[in-house]
PDB file with one MODEL, atoms N, CA, C and O in Angstrom:
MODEL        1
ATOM      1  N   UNK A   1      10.569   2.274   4.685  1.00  0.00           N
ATOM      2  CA  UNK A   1      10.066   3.086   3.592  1.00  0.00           C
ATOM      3  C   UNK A   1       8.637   3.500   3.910  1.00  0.00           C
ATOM      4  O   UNK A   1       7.747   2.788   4.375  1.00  0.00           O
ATOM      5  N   UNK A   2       8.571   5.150   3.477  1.00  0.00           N
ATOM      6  CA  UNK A   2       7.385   5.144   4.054  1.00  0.00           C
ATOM      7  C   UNK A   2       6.477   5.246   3.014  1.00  0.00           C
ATOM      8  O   UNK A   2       6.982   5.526   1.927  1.00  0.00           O
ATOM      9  N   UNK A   3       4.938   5.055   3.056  1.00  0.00           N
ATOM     10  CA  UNK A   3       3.908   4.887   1.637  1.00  0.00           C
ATOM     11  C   UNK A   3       2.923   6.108   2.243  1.00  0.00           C
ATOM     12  O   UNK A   3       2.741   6.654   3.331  1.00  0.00           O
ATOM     13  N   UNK A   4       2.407   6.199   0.898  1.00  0.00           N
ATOM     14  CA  UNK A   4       1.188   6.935   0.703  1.00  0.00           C
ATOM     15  C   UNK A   4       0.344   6.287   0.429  1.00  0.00           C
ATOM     16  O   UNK A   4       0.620   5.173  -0.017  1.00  0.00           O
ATOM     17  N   UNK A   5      -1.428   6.785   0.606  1.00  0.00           N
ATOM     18  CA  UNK A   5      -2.440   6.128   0.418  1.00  0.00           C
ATOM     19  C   UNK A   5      -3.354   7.387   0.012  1.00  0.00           C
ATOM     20  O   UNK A   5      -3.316   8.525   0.478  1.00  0.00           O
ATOM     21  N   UNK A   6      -4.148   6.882  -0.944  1.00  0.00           N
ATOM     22  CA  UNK A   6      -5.581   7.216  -1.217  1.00  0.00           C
ATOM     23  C   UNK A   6      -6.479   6.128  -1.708  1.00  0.00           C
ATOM     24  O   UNK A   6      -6.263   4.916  -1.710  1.00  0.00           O
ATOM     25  N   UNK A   7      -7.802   6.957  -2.234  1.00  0.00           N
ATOM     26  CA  UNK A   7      -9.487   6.250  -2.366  1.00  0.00           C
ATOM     27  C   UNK A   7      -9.307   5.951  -3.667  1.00  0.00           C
ATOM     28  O   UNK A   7      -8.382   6.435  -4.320  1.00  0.00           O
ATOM     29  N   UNK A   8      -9.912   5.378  -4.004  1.00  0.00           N
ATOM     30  CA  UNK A   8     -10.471   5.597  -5.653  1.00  0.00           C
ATOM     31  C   UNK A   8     -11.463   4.197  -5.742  1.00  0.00           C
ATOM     32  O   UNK A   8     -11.400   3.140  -5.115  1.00  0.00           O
ATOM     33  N   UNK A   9     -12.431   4.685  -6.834  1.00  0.00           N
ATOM     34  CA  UNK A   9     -13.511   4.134  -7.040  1.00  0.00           C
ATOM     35  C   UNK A   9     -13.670   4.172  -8.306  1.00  0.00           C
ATOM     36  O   UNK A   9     -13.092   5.129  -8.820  1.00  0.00           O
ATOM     37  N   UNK A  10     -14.412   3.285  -9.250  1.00  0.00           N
ATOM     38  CA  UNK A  10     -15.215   3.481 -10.684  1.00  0.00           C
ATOM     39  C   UNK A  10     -16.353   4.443 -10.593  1.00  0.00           C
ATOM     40  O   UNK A  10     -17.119   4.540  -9.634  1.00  0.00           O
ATOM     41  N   UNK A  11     -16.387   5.299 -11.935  1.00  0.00           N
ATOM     42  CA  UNK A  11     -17.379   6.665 -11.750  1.00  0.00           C
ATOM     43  C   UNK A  11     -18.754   5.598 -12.215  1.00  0.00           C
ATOM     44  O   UNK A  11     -19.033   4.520 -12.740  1.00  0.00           O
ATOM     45  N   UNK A  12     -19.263   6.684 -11.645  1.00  0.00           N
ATOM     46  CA  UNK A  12     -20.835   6.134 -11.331  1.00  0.00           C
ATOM     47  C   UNK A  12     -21.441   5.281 -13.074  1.00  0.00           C
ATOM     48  O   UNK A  12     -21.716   4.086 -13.187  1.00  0.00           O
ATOM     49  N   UNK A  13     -21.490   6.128 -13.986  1.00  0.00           N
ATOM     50  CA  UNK A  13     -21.520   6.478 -15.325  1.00  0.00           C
ATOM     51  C   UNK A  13     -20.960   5.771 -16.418  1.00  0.00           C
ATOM     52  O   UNK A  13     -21.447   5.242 -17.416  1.00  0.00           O
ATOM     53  N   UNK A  14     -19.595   5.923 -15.888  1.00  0.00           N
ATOM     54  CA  UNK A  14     -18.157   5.748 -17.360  1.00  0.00           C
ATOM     55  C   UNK A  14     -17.613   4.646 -16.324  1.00  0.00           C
ATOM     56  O   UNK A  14     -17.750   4.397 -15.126  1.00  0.00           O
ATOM     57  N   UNK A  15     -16.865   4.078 -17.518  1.00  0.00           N
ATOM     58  CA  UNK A  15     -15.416   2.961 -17.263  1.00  0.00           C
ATOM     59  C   UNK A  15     -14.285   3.961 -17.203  1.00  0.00           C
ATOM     60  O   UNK A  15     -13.432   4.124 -18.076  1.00  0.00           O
ATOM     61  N   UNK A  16     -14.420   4.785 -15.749  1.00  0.00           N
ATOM     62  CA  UNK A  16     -13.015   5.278 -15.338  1.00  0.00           C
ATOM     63  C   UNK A  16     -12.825   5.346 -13.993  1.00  0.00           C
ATOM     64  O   UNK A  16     -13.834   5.014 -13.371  1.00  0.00           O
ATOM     65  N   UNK A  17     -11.967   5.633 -13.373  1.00  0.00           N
ATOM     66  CA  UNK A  17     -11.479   5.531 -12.393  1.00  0.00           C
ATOM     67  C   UNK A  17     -11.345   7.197 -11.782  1.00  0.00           C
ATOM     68  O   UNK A  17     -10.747   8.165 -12.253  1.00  0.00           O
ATOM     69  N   UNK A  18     -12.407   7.003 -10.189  1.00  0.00           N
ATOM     70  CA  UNK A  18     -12.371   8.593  -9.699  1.00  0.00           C
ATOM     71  C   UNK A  18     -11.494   8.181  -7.765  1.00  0.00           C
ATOM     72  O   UNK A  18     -11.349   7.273  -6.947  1.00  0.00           O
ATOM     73  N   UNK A  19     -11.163   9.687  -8.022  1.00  0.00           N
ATOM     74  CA  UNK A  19     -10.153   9.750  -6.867  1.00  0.00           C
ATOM     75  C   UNK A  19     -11.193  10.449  -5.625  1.00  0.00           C
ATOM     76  O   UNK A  19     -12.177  11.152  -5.855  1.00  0.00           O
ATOM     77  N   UNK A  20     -10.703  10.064  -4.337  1.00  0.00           N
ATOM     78  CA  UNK A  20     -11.462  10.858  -3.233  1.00  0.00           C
ATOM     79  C   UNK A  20     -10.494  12.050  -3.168  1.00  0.00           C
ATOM     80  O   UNK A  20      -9.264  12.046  -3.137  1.00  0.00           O
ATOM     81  N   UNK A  21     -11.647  13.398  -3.152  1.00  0.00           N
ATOM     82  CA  UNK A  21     -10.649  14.585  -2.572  1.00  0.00           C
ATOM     83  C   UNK A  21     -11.217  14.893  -1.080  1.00  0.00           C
ATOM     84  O   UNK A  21     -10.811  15.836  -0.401  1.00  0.00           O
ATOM     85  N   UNK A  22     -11.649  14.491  -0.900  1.00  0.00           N
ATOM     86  CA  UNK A  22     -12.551  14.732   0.898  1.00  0.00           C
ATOM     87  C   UNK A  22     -13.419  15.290   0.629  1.00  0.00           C
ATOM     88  O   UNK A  22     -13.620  15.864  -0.441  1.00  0.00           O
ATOM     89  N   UNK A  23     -14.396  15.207   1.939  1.00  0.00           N
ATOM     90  CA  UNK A  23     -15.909  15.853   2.245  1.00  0.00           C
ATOM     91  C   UNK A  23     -16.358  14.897   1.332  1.00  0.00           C
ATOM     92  O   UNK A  23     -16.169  13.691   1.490  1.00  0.00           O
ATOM     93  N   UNK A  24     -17.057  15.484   0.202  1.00  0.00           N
ATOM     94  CA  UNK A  24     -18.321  14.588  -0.618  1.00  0.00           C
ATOM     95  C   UNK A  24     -17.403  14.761  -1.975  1.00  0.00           C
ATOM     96  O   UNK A  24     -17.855  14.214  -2.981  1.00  0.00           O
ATOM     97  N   UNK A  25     -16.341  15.364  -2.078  1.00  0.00           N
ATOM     98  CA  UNK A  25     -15.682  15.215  -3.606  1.00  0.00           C
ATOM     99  C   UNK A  25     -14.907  14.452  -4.008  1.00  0.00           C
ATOM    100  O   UNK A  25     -13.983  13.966  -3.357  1.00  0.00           O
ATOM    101  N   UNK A  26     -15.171  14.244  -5.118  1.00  0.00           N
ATOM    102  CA  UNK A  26     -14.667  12.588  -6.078  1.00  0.00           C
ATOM    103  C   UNK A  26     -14.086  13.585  -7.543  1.00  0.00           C
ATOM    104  O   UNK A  26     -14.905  14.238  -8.190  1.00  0.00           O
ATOM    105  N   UNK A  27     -12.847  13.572  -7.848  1.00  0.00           N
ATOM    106  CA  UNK A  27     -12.237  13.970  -9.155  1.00  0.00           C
ATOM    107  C   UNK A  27     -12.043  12.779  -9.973  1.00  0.00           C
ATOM    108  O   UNK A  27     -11.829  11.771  -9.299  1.00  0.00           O
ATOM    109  N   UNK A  28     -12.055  12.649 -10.941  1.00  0.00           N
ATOM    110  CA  UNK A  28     -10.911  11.636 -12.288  1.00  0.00           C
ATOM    111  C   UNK A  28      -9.948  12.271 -12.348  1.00  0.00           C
ATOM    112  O   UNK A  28      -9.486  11.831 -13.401  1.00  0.00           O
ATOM    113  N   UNK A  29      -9.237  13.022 -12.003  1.00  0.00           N
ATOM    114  CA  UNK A  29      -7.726  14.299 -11.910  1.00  0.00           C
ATOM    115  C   UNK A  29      -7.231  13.211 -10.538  1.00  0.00           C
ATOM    116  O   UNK A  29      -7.849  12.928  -9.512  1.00  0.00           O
ATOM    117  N   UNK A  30      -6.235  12.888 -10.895  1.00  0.00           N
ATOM    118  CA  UNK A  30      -5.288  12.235 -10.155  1.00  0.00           C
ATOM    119  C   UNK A  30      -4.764  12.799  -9.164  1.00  0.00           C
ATOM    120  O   UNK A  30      -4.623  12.379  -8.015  1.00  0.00           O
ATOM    121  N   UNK A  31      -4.455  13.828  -9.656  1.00  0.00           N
ATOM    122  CA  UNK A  31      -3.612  14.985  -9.112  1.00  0.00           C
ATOM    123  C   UNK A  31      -4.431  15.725  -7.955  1.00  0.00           C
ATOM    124  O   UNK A  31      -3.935  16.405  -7.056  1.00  0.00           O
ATOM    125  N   UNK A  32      -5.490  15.514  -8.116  1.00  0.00           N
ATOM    126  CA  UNK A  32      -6.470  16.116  -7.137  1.00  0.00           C
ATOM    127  C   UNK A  32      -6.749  15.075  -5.562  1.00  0.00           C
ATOM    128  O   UNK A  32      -7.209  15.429  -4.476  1.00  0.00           O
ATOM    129  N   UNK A  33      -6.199  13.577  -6.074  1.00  0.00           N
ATOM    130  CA  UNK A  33      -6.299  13.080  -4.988  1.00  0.00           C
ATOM    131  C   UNK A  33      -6.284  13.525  -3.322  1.00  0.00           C
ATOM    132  O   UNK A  33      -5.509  14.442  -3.052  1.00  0.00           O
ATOM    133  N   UNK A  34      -6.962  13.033  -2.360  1.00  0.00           N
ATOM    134  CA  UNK A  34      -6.539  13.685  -0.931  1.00  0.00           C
ATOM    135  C   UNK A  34      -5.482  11.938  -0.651  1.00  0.00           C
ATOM    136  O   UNK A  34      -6.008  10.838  -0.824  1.00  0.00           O
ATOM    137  N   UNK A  35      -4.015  12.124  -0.219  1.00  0.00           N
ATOM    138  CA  UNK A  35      -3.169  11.669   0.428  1.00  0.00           C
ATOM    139  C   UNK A  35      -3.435  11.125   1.770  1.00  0.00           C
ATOM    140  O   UNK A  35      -4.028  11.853   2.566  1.00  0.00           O
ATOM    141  N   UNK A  36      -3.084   9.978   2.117  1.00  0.00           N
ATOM    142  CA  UNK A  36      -3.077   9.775   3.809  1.00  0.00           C
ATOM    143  C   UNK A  36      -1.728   8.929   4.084  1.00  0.00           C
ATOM    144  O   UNK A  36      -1.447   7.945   3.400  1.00  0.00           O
ATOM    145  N   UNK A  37      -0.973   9.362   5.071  1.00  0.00           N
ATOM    146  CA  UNK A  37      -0.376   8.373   5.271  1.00  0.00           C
ATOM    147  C   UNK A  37       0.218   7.228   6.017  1.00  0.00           C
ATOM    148  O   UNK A  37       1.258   6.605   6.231  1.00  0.00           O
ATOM    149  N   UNK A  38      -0.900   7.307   6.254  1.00  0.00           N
ATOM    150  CA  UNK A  38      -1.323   5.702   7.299  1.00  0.00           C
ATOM    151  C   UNK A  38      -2.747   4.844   6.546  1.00  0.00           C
ATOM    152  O   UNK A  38      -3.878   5.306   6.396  1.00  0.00           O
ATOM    153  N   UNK A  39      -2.342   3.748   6.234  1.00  0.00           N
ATOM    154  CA  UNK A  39      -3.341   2.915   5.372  1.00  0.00           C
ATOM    155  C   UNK A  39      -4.548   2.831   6.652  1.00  0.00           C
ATOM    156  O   UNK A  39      -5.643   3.114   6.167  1.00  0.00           O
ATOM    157  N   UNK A  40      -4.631   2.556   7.982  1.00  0.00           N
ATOM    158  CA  UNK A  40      -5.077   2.407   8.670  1.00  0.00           C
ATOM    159  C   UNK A  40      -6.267   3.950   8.705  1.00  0.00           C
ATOM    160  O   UNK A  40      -7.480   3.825   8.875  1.00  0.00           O
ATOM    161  N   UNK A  41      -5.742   4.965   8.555  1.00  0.00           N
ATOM    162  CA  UNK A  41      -6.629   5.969   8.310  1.00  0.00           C
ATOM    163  C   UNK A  41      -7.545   6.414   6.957  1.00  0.00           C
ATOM    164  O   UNK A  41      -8.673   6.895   7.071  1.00  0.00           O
ATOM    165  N   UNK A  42      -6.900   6.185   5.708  1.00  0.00           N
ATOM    166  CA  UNK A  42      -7.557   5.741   4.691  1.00  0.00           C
ATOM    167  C   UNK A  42      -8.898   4.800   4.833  1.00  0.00           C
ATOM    168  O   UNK A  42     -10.067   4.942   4.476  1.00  0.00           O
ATOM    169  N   UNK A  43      -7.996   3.522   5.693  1.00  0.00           N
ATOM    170  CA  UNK A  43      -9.771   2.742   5.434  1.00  0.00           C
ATOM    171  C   UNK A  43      -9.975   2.824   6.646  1.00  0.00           C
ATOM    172  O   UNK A  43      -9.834   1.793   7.305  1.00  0.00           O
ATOM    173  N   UNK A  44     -10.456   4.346   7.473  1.00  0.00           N
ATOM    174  CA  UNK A  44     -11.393   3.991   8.354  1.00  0.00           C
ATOM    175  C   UNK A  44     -12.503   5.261   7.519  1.00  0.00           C
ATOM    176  O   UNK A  44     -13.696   5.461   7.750  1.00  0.00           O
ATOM    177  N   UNK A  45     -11.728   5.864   6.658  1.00  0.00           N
ATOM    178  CA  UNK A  45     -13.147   6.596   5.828  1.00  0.00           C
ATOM    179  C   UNK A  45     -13.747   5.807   5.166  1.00  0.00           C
ATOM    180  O   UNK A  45     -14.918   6.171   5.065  1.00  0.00           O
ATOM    181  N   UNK A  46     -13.543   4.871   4.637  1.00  0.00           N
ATOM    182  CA  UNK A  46     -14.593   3.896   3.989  1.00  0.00           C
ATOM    183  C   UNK A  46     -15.699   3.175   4.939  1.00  0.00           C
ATOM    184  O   UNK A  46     -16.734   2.657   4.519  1.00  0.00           O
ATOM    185  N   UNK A  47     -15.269   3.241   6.360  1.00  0.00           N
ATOM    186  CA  UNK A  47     -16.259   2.487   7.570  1.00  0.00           C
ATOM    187  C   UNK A  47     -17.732   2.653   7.129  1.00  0.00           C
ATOM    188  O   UNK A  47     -17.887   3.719   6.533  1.00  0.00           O
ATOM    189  N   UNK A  48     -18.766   1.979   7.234  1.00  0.00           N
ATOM    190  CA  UNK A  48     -19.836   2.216   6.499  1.00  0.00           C
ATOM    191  C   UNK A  48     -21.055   1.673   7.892  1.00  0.00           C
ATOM    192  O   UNK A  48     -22.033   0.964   7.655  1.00  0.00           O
ATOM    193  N   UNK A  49     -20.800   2.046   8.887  1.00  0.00           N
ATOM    194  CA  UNK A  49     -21.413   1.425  10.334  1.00  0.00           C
ATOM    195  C   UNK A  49     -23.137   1.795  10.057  1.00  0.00           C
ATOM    196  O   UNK A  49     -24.031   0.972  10.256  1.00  0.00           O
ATOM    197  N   UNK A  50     -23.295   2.797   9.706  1.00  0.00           N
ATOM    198  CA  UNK A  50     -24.745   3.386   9.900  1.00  0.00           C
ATOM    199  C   UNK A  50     -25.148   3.751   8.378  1.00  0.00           C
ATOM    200  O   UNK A  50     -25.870   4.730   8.188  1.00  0.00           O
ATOM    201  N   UNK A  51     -24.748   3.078   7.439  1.00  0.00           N
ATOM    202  CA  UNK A  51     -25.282   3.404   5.873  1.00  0.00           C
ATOM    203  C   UNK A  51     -25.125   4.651   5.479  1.00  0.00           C
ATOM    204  O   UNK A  51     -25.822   5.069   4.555  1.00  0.00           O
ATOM    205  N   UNK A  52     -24.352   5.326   5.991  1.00  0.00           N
ATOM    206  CA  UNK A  52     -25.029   6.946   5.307  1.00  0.00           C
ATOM    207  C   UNK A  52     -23.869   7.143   4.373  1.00  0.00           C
ATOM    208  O   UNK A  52     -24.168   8.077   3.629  1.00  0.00           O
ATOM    209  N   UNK A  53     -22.889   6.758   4.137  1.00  0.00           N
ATOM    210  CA  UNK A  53     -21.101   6.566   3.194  1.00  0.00           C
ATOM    211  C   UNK A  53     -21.857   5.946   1.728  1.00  0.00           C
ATOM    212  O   UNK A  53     -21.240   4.890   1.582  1.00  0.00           O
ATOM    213  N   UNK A  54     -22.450   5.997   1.040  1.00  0.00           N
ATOM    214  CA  UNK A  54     -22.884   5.361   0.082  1.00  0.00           C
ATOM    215  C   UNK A  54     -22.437   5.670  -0.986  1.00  0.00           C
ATOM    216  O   UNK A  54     -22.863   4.967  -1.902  1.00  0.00           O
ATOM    217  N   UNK A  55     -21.506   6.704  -1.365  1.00  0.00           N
ATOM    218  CA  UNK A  55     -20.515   7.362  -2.007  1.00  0.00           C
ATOM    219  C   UNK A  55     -19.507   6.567  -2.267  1.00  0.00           C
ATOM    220  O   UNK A  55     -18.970   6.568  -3.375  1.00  0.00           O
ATOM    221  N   UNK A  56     -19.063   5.669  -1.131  1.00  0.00           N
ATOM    222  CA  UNK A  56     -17.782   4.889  -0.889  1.00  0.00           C
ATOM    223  C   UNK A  56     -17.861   3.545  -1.245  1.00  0.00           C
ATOM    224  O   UNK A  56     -16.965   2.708  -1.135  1.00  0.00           O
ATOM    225  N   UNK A  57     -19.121   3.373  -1.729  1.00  0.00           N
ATOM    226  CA  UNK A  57     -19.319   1.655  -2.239  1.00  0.00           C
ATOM    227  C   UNK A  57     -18.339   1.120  -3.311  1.00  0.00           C
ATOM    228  O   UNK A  57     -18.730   1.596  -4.376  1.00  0.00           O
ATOM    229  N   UNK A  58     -17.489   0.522  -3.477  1.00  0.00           N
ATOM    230  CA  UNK A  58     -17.017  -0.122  -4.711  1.00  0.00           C
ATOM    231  C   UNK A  58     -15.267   0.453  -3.956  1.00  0.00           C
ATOM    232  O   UNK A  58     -14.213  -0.168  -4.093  1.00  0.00           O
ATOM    233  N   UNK A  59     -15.433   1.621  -3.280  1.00  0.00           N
ATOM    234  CA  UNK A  59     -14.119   2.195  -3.501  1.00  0.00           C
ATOM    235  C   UNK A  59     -12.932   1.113  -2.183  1.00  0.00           C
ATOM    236  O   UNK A  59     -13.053   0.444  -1.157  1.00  0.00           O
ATOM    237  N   UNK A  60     -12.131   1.466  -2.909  1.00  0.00           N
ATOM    238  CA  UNK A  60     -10.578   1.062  -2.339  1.00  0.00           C
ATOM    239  C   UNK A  60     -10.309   1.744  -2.112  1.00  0.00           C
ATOM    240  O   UNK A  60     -10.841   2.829  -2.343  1.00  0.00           O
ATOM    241  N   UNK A  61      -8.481   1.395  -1.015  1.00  0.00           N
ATOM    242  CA  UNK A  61      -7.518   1.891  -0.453  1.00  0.00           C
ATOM    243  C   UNK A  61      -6.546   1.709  -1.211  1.00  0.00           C
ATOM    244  O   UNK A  61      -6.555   0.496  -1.418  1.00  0.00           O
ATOM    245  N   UNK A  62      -5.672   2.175  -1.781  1.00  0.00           N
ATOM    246  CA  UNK A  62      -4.866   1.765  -2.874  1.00  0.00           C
ATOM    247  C   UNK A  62      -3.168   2.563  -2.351  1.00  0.00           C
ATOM    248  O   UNK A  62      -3.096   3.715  -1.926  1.00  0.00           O
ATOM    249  N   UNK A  63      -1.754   1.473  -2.549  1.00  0.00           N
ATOM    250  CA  UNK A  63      -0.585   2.169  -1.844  1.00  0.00           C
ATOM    251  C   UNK A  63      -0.417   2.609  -3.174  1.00  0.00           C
ATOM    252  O   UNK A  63      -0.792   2.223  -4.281  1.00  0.00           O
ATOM    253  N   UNK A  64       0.239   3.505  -2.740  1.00  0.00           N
ATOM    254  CA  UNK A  64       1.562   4.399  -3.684  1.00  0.00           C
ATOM    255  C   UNK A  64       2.918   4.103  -3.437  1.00  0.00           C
ATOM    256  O   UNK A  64       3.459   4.006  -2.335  1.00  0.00           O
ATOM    257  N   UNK A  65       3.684   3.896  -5.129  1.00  0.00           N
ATOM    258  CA  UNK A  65       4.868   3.415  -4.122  1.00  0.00           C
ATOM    259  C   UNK A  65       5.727   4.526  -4.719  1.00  0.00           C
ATOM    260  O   UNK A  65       6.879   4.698  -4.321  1.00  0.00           O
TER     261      UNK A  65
ENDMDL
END
């Protein structure tokens, strides 16, 4: 069976839950999520080697089933 993966994080602000759409954009629209489907590629955007990802703090990899 094969899975899907995306980001999601708590908004900076509010008690809700925001989705990664790539580049520097973060929705609360679900639907807007960006998909990966290899978990292994999901969390290598979270890699945080040289500090500059600071966007990505708090966030997860989360399956879809």
């Amino acid at each position: 069976m094969a899975y899907t993966y995306h980001i999601k994080r708590s908004a900076a602000l509010d008690d809700y839950d925001v989705y990664y759409e790539g580049g520097t954009s973060w929705s609360d629209d679900f639907s807007q999520r960006k998909k990966y489907t290899a978990q292994a590629t999901a969390e290598a955007v979270l890699v945080n080697t040289d500090g500059t990802n600071g966007g990505f703090n708090g966030a997860v990899v989360v399956r879809e089933e």
